[in-house]
N, C-alpha and C positions, 0 to 999 in steps of 0.2 A: 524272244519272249521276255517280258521284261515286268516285273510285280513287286509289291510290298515295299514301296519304295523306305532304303533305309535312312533313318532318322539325320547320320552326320552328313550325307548329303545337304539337307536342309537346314543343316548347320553353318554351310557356308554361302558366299554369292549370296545371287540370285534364289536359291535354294534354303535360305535360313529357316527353320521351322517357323510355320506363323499360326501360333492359336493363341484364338483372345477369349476370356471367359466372365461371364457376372460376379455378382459378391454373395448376396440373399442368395441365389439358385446354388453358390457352391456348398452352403453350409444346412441348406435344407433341402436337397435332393433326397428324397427318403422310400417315395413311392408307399409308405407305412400310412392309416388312416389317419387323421387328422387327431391329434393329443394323445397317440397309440404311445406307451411310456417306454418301446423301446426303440423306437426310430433313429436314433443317434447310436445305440451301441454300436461294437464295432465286434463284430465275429468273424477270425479268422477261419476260415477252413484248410487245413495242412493237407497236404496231398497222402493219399495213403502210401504209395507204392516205395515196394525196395527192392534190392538184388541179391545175388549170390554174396555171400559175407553177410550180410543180415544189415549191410551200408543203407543210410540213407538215398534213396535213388535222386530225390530232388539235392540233396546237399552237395552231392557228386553228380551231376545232371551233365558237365562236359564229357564226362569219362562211361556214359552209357553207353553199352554197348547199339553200332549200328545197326538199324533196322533189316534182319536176312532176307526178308521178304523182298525189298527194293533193291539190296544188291546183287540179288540172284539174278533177278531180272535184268537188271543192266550188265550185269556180268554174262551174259545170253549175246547181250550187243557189243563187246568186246572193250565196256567201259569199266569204271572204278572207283566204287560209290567208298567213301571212305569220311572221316573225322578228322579234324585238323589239330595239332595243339598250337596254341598259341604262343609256347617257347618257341618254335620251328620260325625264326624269324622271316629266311627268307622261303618257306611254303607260306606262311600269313602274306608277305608280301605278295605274291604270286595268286595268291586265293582274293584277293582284294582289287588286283589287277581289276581281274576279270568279271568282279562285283561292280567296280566303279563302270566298265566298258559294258554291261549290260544297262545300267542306267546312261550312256552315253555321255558320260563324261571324260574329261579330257586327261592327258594321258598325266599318272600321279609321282610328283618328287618321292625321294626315299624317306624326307624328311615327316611327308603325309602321310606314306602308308606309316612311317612308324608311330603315328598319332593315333591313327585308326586302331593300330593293334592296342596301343596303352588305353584308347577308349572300351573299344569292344573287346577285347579277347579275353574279356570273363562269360561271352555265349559261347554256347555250344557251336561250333563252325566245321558246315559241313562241306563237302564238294563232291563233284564226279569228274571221273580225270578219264582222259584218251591217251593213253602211253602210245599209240600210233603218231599222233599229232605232231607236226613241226614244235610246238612250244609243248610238249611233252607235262612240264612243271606247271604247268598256266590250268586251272580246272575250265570243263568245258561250262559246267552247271557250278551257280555255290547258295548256297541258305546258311540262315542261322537262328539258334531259336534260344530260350531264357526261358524262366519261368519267372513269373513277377504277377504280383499281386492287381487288379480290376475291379472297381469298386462297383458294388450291384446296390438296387433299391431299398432300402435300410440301411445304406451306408455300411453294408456288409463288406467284408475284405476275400474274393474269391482267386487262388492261386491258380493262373491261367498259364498257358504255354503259348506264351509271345513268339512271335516266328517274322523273319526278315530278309531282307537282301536274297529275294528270290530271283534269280537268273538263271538264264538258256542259251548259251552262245546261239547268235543269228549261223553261222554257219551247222548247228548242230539240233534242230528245230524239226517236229515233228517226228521223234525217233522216243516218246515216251517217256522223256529224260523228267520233264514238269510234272508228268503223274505220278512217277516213283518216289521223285521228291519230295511232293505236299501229300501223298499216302505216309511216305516211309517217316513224316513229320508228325502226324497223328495216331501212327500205329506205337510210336517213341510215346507221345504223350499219354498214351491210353497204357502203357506198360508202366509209365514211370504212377500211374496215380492222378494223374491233372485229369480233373474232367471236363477243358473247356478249351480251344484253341482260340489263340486274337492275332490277327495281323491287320495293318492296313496297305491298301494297294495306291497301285499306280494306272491299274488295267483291271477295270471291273465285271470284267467278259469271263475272267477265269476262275475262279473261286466258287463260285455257286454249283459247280461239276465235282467239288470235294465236300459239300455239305456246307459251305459257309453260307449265311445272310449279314447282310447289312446290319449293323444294332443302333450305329452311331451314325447325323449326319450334321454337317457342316454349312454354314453360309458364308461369301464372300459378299462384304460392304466395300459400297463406294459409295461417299457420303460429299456432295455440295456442298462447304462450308457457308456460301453464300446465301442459301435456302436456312441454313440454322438460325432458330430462334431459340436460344438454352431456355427449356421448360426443366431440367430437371433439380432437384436440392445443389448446397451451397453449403458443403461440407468446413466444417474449421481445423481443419488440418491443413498439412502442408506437404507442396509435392516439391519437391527436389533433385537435383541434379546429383546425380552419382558418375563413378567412371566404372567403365565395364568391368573391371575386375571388382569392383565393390558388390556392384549387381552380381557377381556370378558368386559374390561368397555368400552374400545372402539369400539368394532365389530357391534352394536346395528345400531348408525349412519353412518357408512360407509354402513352396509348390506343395509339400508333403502334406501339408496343412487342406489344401486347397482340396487334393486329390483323394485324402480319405473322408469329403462329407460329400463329396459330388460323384453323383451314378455318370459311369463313364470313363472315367480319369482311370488311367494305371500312371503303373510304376514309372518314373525317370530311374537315372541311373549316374552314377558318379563323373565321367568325364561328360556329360551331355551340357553342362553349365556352362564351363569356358569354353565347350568349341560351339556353343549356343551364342555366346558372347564376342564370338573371335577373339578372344584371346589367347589361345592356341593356336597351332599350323593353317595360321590364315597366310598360307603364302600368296594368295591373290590380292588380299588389301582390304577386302571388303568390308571384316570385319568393323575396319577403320572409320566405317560409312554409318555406325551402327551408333545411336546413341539411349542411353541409360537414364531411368527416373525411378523413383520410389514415393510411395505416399505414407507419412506417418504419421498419428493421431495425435492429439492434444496432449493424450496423457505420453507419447513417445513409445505407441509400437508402430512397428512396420505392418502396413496391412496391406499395401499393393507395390508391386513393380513391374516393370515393362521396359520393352527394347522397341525401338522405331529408328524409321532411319526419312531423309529425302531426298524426294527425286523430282526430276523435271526439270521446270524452269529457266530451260534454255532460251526461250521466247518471247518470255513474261516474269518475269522475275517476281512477279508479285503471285505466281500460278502456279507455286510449288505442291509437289505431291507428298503427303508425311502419310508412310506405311505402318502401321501397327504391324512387328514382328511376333510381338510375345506382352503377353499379358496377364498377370494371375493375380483376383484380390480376395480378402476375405469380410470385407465389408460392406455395405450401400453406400457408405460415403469413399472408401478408395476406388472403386468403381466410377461415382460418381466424377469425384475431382479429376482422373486420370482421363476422362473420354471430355473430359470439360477441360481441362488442357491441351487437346488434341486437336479438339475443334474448333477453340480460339486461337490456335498457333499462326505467329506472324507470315506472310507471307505465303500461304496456306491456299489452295481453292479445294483442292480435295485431301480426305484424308478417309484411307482404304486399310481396310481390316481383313486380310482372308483367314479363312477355318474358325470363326465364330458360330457360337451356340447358334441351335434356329432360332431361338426366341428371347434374341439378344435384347436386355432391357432399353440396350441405348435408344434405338429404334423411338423409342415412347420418349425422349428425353430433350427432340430435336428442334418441338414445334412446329415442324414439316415431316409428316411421315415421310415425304415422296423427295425429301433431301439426297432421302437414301436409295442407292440401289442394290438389290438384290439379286444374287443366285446361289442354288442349293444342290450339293451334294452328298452323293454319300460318304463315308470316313472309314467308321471301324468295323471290320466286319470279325464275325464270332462264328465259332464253330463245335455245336456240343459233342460232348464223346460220351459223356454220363450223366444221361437226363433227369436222375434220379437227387444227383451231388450238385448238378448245377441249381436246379431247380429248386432243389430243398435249401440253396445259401443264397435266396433275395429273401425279402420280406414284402408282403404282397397288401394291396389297397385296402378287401375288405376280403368278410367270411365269406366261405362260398367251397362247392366241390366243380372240379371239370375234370372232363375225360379226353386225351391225348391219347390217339393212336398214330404213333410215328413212321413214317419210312426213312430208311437210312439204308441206299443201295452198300454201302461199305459196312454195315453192323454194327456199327459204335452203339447208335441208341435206337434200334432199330426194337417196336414194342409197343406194347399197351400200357397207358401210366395212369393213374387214378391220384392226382392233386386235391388234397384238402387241405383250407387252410380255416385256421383258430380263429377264433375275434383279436387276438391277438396281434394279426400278420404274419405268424408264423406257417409255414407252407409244408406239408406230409406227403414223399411219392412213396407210393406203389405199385409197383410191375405187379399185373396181372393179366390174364390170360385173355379173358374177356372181359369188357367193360359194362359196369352194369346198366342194362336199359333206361334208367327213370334218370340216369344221371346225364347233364348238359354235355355233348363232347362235340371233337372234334379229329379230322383226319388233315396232317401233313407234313411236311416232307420235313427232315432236318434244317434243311438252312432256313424255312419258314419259323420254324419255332428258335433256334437259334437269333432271329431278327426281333422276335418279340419278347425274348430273354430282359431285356434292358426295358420295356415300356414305353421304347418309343415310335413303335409301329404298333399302326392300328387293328387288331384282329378282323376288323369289317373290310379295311381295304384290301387285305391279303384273300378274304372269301370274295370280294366282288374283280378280285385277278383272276380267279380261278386256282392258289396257291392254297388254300384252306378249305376246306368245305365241312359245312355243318352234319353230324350226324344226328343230330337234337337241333329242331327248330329253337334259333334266338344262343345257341349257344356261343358265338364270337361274342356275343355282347356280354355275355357271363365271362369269358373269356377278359375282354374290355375292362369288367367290371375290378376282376382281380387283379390287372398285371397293368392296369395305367399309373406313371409317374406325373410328379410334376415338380419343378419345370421338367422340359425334356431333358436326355440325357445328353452331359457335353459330348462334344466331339471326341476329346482329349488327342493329346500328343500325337503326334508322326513318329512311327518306329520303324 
């Protein structure tokens, strides 16, 4: 079993995280109605929860105590659900083994794993160990989870329980090990205060059995240079050449930038820059493959940067392929200039972007729509635990009341919830018992309303699956009316 593919994975190789994003879409993501005066604030919601000592739970979020629930159980199968610290150099080492070897990757120097721990080992890092096992030390299962902030419609700031590096030794598969897991994940989140779980996967088959839905979804371009006719502006700034460590000191504040006006985006994290950049434990080279630009405006800010690399052109030398790795800007013209660099690039026939927005602006900018090709997936999937906390921290399109009656086989938000929101955009739940009659509702499952938490799923298409269904004639469109964004919500980052 193999899920939630972790981010430094995609850090390296073949694997380099690749998300490209607009400029206008990231700073006006708001889903707030149109001149609503508070669509740009930023409200954070802190998590409530704490523990014995009166400690912050989030602040100490590694040193939570392990879920009983999931280790009773496994402890039943003669396993050993346990926490890891990240001083334990060689348990980290040994716990990452078997993280990399569930993503199939190849087998890792000392030099890597001890990169991996200097990146990560500020998450919470968990495992389940078979003290039967020839490799005793090696966990069978490992996850890891963080809490970090996920920007909702209003450009609200929602503290989410990030979760990762989900794995299941193939020898150890079917024995329960993935449900204790991603329970004993949400049962942590819902103790500590987070009302919201976010991971993204690898394998989209298993998730939606712990309440999760889809929120975010992605496209992969592959764009004919040959078919390009530039329709779009002719910015007067200037893109230039950087070297990857320039890019990696700078990319930190711009992304932060990016991420708190665009619904969609969470948190980065501190080592994710240079081993984004390879310039860290790139012991395979790759990094090397990798090259760096920035776009800066007339007056001299930095307002876009990006990583790309090329390939090909074993055959044709003139039919080289330039990858968009990474891409984050905050204007229509760094945007503009940066995809107008890409396209005009020497020796160029294609130039491929995966995990871009769906309603990438480039698209419009080509003079051939049909330069480009298309395909879409899903990305970020979410997971409510407090329908109440999650719900009440978006800000919504227009006034209006709807009725939510939830199932939630695990209890998290399991209920009747009565949403009203102001002329404002501001949103009101209440749990109640029953819903009142005259009021628009609806009936569905967690991970359904989890999916349209974000705005970018459409309330009609989930009633014409058979995932929604109206209790009030016309209520998904009332549904519709409140909870659509625009543009859609990005993709954001691989974690």
């Amino acid at each position: 079993m193999r899920s939630a593919l972790p981010a430094y994975l995609h850090a390296y190789a073949d694997s380099v995280t690749r998300s490209t994003l607009g400029p206008t879409r990231q700073r006006h993501r708001t889903g707030a109605r149109s001149g609503a005066p508070r669509q740009n604030v930023l409200r954070s919601r802190a998590p409530r929860g704490t523990y014995a000592g009166g400690m912050s739970a989030v602040e100490d979020f590694t040193r939570f105590p392990i879920d009983e629930t999931s280790r009773a159980r496994l402890a039943e199968s003669g396993l050993r659900y346990e926490t890891l610290e990240a001083s334990d150099v060689a348990g980290f080492a040994a716990w990452a083994r078997a993280d990399l070897r569930g993503f199939l990757a190849a087998e890792p120097s000392e030099k890597y794993l001890e990169g991996m721990r200097a990146s990560l080992g500020y998450r919470r890092t968990t495992g389940v160990w078979d003290d039967s096992a020839p490799q005793a030390d090696e966990p069978v299962a490992t996850t890891s989870s963080w809490p970090a902030e996920l920007t909702l419609p209003g450009c609200t700031q929602l503290r989410v329980w990030a979760i990762s590096s989900v794995t299941v030794s193939q020898a150890r598969r079917r024995r329960g090990i993935a449900r204790n897991l991603l329970e004993g994940e949400l049962r942590t989140a819902a103790a500590l205060g987070i009302p919201l779980a976010a991971l993204t996967v690898s394998e989209s088959t298993i998730y939606g059995r712990f309440g999760f839905g889809p929120a975010t979804f992605a496209s992969n371009l592959s764009i004919d240079t040959r078919r390009v006719r530039w329709s779009g502006p002719t910015p007067s700034g200037r893109v230039d050449d950087v070297t990857r460590e320039q890019w990696a000191g700078q990319i930190a504040g711009l992304f932060d930038s990016v991420r708190t006006s665009t619904v969609g985006e969470i948190e980065g994290w501190d080592g994710m820059w240079p081993r984004l950049a390879g310039t860290v434990h790139d012991e395979e080279g790759e990094g090397k493959k990798l090259r760096a630009v920035t776009y800066t405006s007339e007056s001299g800010e930095l307002q876009g940067a990006a990583l790309f690399k090329y390939e090909g052109g074993d055959h044709d030398y003139a039919s080289h392929t330039l990858s968009v790795e990474f891409l984050r800007t905050v204007s229509d013209d760094a945007y503009a200039a940066l995809w107008r660099f890409f396209l005009e690039a020497d020796l160029v026939s294609t130039v491929k972007a995966e995990h871009v927005a769906v309603d990438e602006p480039v698209r419009w900018m080509l003079g051939d729509q049909r330069a480009a090709t298309v395909t879409t997936t899903d990305h970020q999937w979410l997971r409510i635990l407090d329908a109440k906390a999650a719900l009440e921290a978006r800000s919504y399109a227009s006034p209006g009341v709807l009725g939510l009656e939830v199932e939630d086989a695990l209890g998290f938000a399991d209920g009747a919830f009565l949403l009203t929101v102001a002329s404002d955009g501001v949103g009101r739940v209440e749990a109640v018992e029953r819903l009142p009659e005259e009021v628009p509702a609806v009936r569905l499952r967690v991970d359904a309303l989890s999916s349209l938490l974000l705005g970018g799923v459409a309330p009609a298409a989930l009633r014409a699956a058979g995932v929604l269904s109206e209790l009030t004639e016309g209520a998904s469109a009332q549904a519709a009316r409140l909870l659509r964004v625009s543009p859609e919500p990005a993709p954001g980052i691989w974690y």
